[in-house]
C-alpha positions as CSV (number, residue, x, y, z in Angstrom):
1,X,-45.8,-11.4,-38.9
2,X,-47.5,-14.3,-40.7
3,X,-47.9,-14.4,-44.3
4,X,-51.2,-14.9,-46.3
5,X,-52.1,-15.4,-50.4
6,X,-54.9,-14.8,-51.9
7,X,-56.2,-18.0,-52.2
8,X,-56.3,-18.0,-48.3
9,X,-58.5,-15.0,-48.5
10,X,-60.9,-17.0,-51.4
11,X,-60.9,-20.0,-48.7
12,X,-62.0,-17.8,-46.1
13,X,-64.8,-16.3,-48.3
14,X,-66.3,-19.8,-49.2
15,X,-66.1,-21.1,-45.6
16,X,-68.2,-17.6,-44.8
17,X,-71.0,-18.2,-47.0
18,X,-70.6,-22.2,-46.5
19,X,-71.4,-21.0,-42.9
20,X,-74.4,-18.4,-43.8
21,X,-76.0,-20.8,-45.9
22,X,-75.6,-23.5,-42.7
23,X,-76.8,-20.4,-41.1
24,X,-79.7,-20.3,-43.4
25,X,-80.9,-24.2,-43.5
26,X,-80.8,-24.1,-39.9
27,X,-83.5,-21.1,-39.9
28,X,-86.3,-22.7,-42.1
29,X,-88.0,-25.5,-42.8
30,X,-86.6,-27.5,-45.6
31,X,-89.5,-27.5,-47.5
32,X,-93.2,-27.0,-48.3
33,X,-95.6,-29.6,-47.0
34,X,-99.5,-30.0,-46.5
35,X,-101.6,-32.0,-44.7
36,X,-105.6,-33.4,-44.4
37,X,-106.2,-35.6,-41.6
38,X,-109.3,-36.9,-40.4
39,X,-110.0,-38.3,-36.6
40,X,-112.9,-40.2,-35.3
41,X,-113.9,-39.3,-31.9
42,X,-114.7,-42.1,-29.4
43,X,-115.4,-41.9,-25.6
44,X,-115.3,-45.2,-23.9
45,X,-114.2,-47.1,-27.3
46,X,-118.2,-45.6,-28.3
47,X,-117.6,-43.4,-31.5
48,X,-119.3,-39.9,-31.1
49,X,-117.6,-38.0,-33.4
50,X,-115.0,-36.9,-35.4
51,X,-112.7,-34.3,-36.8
52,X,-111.0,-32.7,-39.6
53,X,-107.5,-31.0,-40.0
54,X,-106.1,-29.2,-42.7
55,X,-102.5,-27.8,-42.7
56,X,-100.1,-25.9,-45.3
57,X,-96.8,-25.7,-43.9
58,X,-94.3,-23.4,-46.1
59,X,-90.8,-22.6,-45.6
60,X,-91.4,-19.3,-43.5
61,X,-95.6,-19.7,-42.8
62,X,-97.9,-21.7,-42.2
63,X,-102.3,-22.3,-41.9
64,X,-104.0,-24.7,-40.0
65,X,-107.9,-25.3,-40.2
66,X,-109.4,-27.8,-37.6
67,X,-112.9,-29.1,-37.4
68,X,-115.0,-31.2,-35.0
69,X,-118.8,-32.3,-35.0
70,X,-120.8,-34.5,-32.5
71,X,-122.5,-37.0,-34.0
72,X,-124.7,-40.1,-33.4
73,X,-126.2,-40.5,-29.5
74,X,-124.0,-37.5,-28.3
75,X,-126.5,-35.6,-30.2
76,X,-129.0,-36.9,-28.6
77,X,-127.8,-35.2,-25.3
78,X,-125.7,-31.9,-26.6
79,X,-125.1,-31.2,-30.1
80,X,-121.7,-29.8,-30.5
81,X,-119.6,-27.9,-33.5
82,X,-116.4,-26.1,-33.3
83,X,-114.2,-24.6,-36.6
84,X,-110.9,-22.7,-36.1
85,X,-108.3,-21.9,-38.2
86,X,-104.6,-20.2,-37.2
87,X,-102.1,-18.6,-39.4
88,X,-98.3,-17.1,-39.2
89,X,-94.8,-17.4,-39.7
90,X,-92.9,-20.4,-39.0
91,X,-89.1,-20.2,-37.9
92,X,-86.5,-22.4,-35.7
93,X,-87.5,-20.8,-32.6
94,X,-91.0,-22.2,-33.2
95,X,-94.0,-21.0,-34.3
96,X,-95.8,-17.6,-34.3
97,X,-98.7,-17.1,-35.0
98,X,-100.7,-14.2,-36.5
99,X,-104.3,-14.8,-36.4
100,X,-106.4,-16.6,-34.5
101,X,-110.2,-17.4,-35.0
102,X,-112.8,-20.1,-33.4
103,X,-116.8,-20.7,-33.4
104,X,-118.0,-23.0,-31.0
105,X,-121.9,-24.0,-30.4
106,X,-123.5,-26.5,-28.7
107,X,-127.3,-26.8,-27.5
108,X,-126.8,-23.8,-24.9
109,X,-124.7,-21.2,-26.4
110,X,-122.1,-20.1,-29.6
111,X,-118.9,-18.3,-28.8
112,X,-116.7,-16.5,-31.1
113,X,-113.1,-15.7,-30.5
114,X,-111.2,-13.8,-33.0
115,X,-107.6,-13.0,-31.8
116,X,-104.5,-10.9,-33.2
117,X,-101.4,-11.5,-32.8
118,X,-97.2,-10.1,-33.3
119,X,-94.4,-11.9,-32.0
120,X,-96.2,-14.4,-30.2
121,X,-98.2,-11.5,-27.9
122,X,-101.8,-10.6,-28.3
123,X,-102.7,-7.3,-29.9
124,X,-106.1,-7.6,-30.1
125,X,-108.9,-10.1,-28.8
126,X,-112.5,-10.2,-29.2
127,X,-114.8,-12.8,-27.1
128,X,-118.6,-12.8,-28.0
129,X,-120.4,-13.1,-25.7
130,X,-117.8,-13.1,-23.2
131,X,-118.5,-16.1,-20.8
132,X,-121.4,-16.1,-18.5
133,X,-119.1,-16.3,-15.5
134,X,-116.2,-14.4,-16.2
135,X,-116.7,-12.3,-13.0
136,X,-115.3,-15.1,-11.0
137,X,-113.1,-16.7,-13.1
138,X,-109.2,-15.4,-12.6
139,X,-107.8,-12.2,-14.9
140,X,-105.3,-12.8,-17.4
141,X,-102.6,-10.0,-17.3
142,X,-100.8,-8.2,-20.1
143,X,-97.8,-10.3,-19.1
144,X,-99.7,-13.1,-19.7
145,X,-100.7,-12.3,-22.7
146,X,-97.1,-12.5,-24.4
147,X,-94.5,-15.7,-25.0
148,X,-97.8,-17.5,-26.2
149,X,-99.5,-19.2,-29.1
150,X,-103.0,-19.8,-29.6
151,X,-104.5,-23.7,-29.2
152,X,-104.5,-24.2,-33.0
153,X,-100.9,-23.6,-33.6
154,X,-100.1,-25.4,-30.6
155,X,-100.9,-28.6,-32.8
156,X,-98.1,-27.8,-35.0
157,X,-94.7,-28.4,-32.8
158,X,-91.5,-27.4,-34.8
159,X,-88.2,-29.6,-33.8
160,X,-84.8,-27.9,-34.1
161,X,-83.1,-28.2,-37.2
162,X,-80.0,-30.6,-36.0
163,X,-82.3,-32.8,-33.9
164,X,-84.4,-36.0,-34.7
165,X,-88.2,-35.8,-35.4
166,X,-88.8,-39.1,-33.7
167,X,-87.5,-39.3,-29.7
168,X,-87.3,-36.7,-26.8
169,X,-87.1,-33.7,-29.0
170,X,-89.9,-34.7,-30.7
171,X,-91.6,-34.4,-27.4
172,X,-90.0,-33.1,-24.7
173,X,-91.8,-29.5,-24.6
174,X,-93.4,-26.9,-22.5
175,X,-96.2,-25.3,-24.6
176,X,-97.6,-21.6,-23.0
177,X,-101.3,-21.4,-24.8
178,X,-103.7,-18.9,-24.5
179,X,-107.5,-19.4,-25.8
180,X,-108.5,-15.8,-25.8
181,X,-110.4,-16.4,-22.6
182,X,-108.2,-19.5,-20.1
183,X,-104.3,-18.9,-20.3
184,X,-102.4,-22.5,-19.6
185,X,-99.5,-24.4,-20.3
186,X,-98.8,-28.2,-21.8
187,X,-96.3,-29.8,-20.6
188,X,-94.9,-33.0,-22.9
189,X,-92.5,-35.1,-21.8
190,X,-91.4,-38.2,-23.8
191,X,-92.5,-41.9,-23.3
192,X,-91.9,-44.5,-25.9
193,X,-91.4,-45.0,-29.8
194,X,-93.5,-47.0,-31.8
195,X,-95.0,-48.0,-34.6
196,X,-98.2,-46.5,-36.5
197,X,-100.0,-47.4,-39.3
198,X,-103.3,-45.5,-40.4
199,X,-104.4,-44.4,-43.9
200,X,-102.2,-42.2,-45.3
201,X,-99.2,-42.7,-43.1
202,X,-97.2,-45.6,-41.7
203,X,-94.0,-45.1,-39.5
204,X,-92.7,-44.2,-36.0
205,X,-94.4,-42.3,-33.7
206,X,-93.1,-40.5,-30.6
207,X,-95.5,-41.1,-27.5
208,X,-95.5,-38.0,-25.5
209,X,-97.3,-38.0,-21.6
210,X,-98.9,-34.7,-21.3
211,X,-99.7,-32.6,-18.3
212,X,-101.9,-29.7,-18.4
213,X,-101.1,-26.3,-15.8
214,X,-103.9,-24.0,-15.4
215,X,-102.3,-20.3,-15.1
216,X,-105.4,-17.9,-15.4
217,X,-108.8,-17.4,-17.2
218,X,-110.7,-20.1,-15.6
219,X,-112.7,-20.1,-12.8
220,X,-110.9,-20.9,-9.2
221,X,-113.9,-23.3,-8.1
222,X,-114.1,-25.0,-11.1
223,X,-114.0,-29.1,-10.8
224,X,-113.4,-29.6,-14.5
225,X,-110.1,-27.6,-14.2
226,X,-109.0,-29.2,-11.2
227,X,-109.3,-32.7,-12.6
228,X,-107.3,-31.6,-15.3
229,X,-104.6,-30.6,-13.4
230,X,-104.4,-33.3,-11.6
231,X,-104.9,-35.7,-14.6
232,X,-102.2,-37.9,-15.3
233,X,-103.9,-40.3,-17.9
234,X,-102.9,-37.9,-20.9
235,X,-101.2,-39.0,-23.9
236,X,-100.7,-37.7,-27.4
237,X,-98.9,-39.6,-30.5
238,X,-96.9,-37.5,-32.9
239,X,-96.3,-38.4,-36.3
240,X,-93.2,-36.7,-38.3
241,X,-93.4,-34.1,-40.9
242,X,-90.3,-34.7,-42.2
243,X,-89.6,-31.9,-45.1
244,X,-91.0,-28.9,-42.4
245,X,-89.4,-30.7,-39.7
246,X,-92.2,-30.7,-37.7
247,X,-94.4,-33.3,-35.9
248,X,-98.0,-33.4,-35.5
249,X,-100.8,-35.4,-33.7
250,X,-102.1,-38.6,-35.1
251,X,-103.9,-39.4,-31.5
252,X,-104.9,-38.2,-28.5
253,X,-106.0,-39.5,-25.4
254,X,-107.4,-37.7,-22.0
255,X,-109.2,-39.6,-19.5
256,X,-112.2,-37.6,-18.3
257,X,-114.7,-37.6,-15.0
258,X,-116.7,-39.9,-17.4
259,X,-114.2,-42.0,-19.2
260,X,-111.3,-42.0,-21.6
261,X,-111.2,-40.0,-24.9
262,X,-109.3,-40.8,-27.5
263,X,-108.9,-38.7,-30.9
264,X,-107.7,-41.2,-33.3
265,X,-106.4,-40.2,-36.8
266,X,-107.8,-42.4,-39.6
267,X,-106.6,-40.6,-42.3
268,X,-103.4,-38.9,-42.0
269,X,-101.9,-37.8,-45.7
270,X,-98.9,-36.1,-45.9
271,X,-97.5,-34.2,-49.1
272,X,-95.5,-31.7,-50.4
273,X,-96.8,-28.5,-52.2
């Protein structure tokens, strides 16, 4: 029988909370951390907008508020707002989110969504008014309904613990989103590092090509949904948040049927609580 002291029995106490504490730092982000960015809005290098983002990120939660006005000529054809905000808990399995809420007008209608949520499945959901042809469009089932997060959250994009924030795991992502009324999934796949500089914030980047899968929620016949989905010309720049170890956009860009559009951040500060 092998022999053992008590010291070997102190070791293996330290090493047990050495590990739980590993354990621990693994679970969380590191630390608190905010951001305000702002975005101007161009379609066809022709400014029409632009956008505002506002995130606290703490160890175990987080908020994100996102704006977005029209502004100058597109005006002149469809005036357009939008606010939304998302809340919940963030962990190293990613985020989940626990409310949900967006106002969106333009010239023809305003739409509502306010959305619950628990363990990354929807508990409740109101749409008003629903959308004027959701007779046609395909049903979103219960199943469907669960193993998501809402399209605010989705602009926050946790990286594990023991992996770079710059690179393929920056990127490299299948993200299941469901808007309260289309259900659809982003895939991101990684590209290129570069270089960014913008007010605020001046580092790498991680270029990420996105893809966009249409699951249910949207109308069969629809045009805009199949150009999508077959829409290759997608990409999205994420910048690191380094004490919540997460990464977030600084631009997007999605061709369109009438041109590219590119969300570019022109502001992008980054601080800790």
């Amino acid at each position: 029988m092998s022999e053992f002291n008590h010291s070997d029995v102190v070791g293996a106490k330290r090493l047990s909370r050495a590990f739980a504490v590993f354990l621990a730092l693994l679970a969380t982000p590191a630390a608190a951390e905010s951001l305000k960015a702002h975005y101007d809005l161009t379609l066809m290098g022709l400014s029409f907008g632009s956008a505002f983002a506002s995130a606290m990120i703490e160890p175990e939660s987080y908020r994100l508020d996102i704006s977005m006005k029209t502004s100058g000529l597109a005006n002149l054809v469809n005036n357009t707002k939008a606010a939304a905000t998302a809340s919940g808990k963030l962990a190293a399995a990613g985020l989940a989110p626990a409310a949900f809420a967006n106002t969106f007008s333009n010239a023809y209608e305003t739409r509502t969504t306010r959305m619950a949520l628990s363990n990354n499945s929807v508990r409740a959901l109101e749409v008003q008014p629903p959308p004027w042809d959701a007779a046609i469009r395909l049903p979103v089932s219960d199943d469907q309904k669960k193993n998501i997060v809402d399209p605010v959250s989705a602009l926050i994009m946790s990286v594990p613990a023991d992996q770079p924030l710059v690179g393929p795991s920056a990127c490299n992502r299948t993200i299941s989103v469901f808007d309260g009324v289309t259900r659809f999934n982003v895939q991101l796949s990684y590209v290129d590092t570069r270089t960014a500089k913008t007010k605020g914030y001046s580092g790498p980047v991680s270029i990420c090509s996105v893809r966009y899968t249409p699951i249910s929620g949207h109308s069969p016949q629809s045009a805009s949904t199949k150009f999508m989905a077959e829409n290759h010309d997608m990409r999205v720049w994420l910048a690191p948040l380094s004490n919540a170890h997460v990464v977030a956009p600084l631009r997007i860009d999605v061709k369109t049927t009438v041109g590219m559009l590119s969300i570019d951040a022109v502001e992008f500060q980054v601080g800790q609580k």
